[in-house]
C-alpha positions in Angstrom: 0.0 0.0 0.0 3.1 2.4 0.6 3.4 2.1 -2.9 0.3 3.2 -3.9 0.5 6.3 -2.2 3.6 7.0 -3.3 2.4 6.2 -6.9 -0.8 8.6 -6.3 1.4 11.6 -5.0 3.2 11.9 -7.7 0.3 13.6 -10.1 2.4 13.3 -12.7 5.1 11.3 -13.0 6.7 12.0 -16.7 7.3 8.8 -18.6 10.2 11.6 -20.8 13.3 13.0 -20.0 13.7 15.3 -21.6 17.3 17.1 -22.4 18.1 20.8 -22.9 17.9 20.8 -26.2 15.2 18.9 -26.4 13.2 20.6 -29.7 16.4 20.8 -31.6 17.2 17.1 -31.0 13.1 15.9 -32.2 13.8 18.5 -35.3 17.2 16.8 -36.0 15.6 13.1 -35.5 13.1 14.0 -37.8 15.0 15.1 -40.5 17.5 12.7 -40.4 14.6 9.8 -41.1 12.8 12.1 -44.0 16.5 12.2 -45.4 15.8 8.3 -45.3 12.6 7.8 -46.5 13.6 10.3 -49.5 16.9 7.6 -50.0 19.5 10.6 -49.4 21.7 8.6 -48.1 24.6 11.3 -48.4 22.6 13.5 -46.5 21.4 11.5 -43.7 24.9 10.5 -43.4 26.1 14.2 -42.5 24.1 14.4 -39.7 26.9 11.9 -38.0 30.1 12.8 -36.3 33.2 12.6 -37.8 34.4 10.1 -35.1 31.7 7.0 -36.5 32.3 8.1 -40.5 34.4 5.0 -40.6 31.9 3.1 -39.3 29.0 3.7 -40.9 28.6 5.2 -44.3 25.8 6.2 -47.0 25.8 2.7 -48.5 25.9 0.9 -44.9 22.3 3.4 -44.9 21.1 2.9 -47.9 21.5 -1.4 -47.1 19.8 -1.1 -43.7 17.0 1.2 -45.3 16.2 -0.8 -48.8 15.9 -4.0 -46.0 13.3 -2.5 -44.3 11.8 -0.7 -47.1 11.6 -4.5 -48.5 10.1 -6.2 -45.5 8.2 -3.5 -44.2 6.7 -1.5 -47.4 6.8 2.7 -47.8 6.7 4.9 -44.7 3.2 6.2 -43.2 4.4 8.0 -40.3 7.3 9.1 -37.8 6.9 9.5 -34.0 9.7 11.0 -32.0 8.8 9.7 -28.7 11.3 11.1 -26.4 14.7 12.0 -25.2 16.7 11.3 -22.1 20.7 12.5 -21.2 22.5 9.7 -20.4 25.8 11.2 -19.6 27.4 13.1 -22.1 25.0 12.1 -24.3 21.3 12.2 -25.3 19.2 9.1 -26.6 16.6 9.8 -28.6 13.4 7.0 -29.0 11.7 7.3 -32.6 9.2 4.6 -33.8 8.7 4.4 -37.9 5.3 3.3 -38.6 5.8 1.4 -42.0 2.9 -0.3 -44.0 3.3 -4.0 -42.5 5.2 -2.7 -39.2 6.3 0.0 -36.6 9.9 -0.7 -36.1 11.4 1.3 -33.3 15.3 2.8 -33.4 17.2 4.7 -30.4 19.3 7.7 -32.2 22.3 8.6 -29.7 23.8 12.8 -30.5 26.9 14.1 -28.5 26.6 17.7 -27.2 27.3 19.0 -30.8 24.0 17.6 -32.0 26.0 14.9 -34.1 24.8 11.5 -34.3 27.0 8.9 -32.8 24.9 5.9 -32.2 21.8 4.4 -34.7 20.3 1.2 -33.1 17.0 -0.8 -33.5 14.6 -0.9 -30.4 12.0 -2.3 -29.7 8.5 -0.3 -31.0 6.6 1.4 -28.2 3.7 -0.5 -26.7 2.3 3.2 -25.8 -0.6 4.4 -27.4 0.6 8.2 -29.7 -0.2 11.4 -29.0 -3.2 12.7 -30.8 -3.4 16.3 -32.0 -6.8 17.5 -30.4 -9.2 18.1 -33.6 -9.6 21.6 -32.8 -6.1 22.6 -33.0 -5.5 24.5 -36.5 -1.6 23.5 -36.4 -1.8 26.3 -39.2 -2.9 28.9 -37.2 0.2 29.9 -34.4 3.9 28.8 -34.2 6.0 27.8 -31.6 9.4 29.0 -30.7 11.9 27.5 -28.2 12.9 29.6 -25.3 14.6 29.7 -22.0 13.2 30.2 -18.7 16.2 31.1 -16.6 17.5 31.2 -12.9 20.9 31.4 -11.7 22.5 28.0 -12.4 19.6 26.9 -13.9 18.3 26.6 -17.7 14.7 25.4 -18.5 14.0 24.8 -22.0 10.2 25.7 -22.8 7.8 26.7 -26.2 6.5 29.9 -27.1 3.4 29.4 -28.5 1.5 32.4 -30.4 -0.7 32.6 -32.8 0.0 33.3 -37.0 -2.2 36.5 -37.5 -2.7 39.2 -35.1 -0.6 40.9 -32.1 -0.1 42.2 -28.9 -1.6 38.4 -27.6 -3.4 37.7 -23.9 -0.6 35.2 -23.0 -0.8 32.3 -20.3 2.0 30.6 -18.5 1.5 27.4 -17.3 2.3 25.5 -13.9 2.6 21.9 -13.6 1.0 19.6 -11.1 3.4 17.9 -8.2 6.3 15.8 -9.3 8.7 15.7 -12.3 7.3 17.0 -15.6 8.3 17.7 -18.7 6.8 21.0 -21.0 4.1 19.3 -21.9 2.8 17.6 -18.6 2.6 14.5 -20.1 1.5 11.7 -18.9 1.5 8.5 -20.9 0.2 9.4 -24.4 -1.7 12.6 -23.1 -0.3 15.9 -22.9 -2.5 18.6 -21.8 -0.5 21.5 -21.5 -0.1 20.9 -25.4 -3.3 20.4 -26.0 -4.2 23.6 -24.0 -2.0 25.9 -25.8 -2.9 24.5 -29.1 -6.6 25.4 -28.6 -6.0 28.4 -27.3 -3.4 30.0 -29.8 -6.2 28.5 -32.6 -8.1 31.0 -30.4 -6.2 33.6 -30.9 -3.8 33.2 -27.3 -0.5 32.9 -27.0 1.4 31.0 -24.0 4.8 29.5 -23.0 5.2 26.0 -21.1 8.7 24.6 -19.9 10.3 21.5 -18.6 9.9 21.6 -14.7 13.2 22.3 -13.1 12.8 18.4 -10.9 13.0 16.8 -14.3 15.8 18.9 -15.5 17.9 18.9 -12.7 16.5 16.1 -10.6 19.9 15.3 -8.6 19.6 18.9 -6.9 16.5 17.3 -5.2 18.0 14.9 -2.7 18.3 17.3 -0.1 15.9 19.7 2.0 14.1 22.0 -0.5 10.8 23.8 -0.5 8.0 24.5 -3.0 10.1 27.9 -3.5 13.1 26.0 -5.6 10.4 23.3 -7.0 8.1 25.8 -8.9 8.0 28.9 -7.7 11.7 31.1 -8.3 10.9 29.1 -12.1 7.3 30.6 -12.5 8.5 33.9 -11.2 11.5 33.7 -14.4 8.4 33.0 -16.9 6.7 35.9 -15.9 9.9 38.4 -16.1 10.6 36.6 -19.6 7.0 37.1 -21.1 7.4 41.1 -20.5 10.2 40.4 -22.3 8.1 39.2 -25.5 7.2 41.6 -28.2 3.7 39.9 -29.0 2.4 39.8 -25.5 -0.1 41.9 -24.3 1.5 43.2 -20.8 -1.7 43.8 -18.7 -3.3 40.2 -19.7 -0.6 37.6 -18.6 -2.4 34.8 -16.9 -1.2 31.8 -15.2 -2.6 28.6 -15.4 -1.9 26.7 -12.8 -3.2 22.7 -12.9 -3.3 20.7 -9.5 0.0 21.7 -7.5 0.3 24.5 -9.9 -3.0 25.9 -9.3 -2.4 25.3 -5.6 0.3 27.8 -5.3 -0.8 30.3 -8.2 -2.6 32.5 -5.3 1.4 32.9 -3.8 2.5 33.9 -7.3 0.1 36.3 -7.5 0.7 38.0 -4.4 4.6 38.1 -5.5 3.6 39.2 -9.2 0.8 41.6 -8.9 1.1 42.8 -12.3 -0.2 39.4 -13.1 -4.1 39.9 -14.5 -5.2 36.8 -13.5 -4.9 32.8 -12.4 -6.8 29.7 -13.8 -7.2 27.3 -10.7 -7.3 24.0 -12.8 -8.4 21.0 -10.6 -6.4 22.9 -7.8 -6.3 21.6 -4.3 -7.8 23.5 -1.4 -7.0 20.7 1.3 -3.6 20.5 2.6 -2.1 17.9 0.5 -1.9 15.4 2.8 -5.7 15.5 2.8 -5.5 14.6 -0.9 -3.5 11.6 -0.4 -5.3 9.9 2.5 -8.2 10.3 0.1 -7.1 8.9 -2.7 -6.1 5.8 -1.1 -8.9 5.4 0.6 -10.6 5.4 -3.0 -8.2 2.9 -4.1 -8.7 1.0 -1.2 -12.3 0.8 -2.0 -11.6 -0.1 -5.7 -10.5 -3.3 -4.4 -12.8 -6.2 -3.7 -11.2 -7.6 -0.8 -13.2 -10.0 1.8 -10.0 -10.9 3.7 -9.3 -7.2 5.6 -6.0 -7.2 4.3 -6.6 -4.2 2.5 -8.2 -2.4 4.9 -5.4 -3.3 7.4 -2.6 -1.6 4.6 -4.8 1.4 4.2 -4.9 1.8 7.7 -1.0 1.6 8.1 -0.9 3.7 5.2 -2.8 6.8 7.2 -0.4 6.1 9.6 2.5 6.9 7.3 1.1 9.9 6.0 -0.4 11.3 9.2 3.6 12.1 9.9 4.0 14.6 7.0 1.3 17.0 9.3 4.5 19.1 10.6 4.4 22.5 10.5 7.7 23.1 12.4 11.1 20.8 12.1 11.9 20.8 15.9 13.9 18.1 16.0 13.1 16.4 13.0 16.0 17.2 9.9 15.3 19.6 7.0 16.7 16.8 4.6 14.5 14.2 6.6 12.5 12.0 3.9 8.9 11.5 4.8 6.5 9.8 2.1 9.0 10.5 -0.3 9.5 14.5 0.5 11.8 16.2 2.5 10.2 17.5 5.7 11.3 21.1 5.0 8.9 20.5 2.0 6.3 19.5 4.4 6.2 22.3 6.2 6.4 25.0 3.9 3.6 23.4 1.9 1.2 23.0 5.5 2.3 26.7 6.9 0.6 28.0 3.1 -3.1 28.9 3.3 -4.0 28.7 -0.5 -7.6 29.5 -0.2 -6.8 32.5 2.1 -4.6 33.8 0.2 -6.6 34.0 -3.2 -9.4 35.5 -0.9 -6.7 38.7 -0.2 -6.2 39.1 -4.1 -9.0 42.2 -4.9 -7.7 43.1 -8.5 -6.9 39.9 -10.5 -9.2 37.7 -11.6 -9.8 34.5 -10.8 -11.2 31.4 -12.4 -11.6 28.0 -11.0 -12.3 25.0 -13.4 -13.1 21.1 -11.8 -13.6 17.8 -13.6 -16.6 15.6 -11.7 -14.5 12.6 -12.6 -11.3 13.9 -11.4 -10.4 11.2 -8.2 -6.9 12.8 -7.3 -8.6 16.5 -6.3 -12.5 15.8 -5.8 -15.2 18.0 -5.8 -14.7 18.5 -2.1 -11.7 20.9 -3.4 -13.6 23.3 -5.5 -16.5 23.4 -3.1 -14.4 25.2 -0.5 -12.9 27.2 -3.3 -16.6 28.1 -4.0 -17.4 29.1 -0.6 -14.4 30.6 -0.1 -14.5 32.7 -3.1 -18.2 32.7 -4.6 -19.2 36.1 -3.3 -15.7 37.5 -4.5 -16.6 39.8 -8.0 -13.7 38.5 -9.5 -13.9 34.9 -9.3 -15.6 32.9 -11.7 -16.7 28.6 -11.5 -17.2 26.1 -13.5 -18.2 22.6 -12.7 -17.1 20.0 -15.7 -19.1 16.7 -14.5 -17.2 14.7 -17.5 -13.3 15.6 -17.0 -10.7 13.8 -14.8 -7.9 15.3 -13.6 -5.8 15.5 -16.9 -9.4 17.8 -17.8 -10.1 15.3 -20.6 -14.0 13.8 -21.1 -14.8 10.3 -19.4 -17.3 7.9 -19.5 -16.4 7.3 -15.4 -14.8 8.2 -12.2 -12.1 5.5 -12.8 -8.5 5.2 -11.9 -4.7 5.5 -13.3 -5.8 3.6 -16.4 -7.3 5.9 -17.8 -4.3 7.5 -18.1 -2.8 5.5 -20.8 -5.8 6.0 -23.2 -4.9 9.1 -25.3 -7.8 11.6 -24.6 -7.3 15.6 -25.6 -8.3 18.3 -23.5 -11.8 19.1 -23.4 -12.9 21.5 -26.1 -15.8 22.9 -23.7 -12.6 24.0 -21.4 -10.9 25.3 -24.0 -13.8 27.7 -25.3 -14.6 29.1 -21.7 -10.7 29.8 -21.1 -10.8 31.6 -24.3 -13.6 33.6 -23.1 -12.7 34.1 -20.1 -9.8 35.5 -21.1 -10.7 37.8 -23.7 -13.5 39.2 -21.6 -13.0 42.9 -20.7 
């Protein structure tokens, strides 16, 4: 059962790694393979480093191609899954989709972008991404940029749409856990989902790899929510006053479970901030959240025997110790349920809800799913009552979405999660409202 909650408070655990140049490297992986399908050998060949020319050249490419070209027919499609640093190096994971088969390969680049490594892989047994069907992929462009902080270097896409100018633009905050830009999780990503439809929509906004992904081995120590998310956020907003299309006086942030949790903090620090999207944000300390969501996987399970109930009740027990709200004599750098306890109490010392009810000139909009079982209903009730009376605050109740706000047919669980589902298109069109509302 520990491992359950440990599974369940990670909201989203990215299946990517994703590297520092990570747009450059899909770009690169891509071309090299439409170099291939289009038999340019010689060209395809450039893209390695000097130091494998020996090894591999144009006809070794043009042998291993025509072989699968033979047993596998024309290509239909190429996915660039993902990419991960090992080392000095970065691994890319590409499956082609041929007529008969998908056959998968693992493209290794040095620093210089240069390919040192071509191997065969095993295909994916994930389901792919699919573009929602109201993004107009012809309608905006995205542009890599850099969200920095001292020593740190988080590669993210500006999003923003073809025609037009001077753009409402929305930043957006991940949920708890590593992530990468697109907060994906399995074969849905909704942060890319979300700025597709709105930048259709005529909205721009910038997403970037979350610095516990990036720089995960800084996170073995005592840290707080302040080097997790927020000093990052803070770096997004400085850069988007830096962008020419953006319309100062409408930045928005959109903050999704953890995110949305702390956007009330971020917008007492950045004031110029117009406004905050609470997407399936928690209002409950989080240790609330996780004692209910194993008690709903505890109830998933059909057990006559009491075993179950007897783990559930050891798990409360385990996370009834991340309550502190002072270290004492317990270690900053102490690990309990997986966080350091100086995490723990920064996180139970913050009053979200009172802190959004302080915030008298930017607006505020609070968005739920009804199927969502890792922040129920319970959450954006007290947001509600909290901030219902408030003239800047606005609601809305999905019954449909779960918590990757994407339609179901059920409450379900994790599985659901593997299934590729876009972002609602109903949220999408109310954000877009909202937004452009005067």
């Amino acid at each position: 059962m520990k491992k359950a909650i440990l599974l369940f408070f990670v909201l989203f655990l990215s299946i990517t790694g994703f590297s520092q140049s990570v747009l450059s490297l899909f770009n690169r992986s891509d071309d090299f393979f439409k170099l291939m399908e289009q038999e340019k050998f010689s060209d395809a060949h450039a893209f390695f480093d000097e130091s494998v020319h020996s090894k591999i050249t144009p006809d070794n490419l043009g042998t291993i191609w025509k072989s699968l070209s033979t047993n596998f027919g024309k290509v239909v499609s190429t996915d660039v899954l993902q990419s991960k640093t090992e080392g000095d190096f970065f691994a890319v994971s590409v499956d082609v989709k041929f007529e008969k088969e998908t056959q998968g390969f693992l493209l290794v680049f040095n620093k210089s972008e240069k390919i040192v490594g071509l191997f065969p892989r095993q295909k994916s047994n994930q389901q792919a991404y699919v573009v929602p069907a109201y993004a107009d992929t012809a309608a905006y462009r995205e542009e890599e940029i850099y969200v920095k902080t001292p020593g740190h270097n988080l590669v993210g896409l500006l999003t923003t749409p073809v025609k037009g100018s001077n753009f409402p633009i929305v930043i957006f905050l991940h949920g708890s856990g590593p992530s990468d830009m697109d907060e994906t999780v399995g074969p849905n990503k909704p942060f890319k989902d979300l700025a597709a439809g709105l930048a259709t929509k005529g909205i721009a906004s910038i997403r970037y790899v979350k610095r516990t992904l990036a720089y995960a081995g800084e996170f073995s120590k005592a840290f707080t929510v302040k080097e997790e998310v927020m000093d990052d956020a803070l770096a997004a907003i400085a850069l988007v006053k830096q962008i020419p299309e953006a319309d100062k006086k409408k930045i928005y942030l959109f903050g999704h479970s953890m995110g949305g949790m702390l956007a009330p903090k971020l917008a007492t620090l950045a004031p110029d901030v117009h406004g905050i999207i609470l997407a399936a944000a928690p209002a409950r300390k989080l240790t609330d959240l996780i004692d209910e969501q194993n008690k709903y996987s505890a109830a998933q399970v059909k057990d006559t025997t009491g075993a179950v109930k007897k783990q559930l009740e050891e798990a409360l027990k385990e996370t009834a110790k991340t309550r502190i709200t002072k270290l004492g004599t317990v270690k900053p750098d102490s690990i309990l349920l997986g966080l350091p306890a100086s995490y723990w109490v920064d996180l139970n010392l913050y009053d979200q809800v009172g802190t959004a009810k302080k915030l008298t000139k930017q607006r505020i909009m609070v968005v739920q799913g009804g199927f969502d079982f890792q922040v129920s209903q319970q959450d954006y009730q007290l947001w509600n009552e909290a901030l219902g009376k408030k003239k800047n605050a606005s609601f809305k109740l999905y019954p449909d979405l779960n918590h990757l706000l994407s339609p179901q047919k059920e409450k379900g669980n994790m599985s659901q999660y593997g299934i590729p589902v876009s972002v609602s298109e109903s949220l999408v069109n109310d954000l877009s409202t909202w937004i452009k509302a005067k």
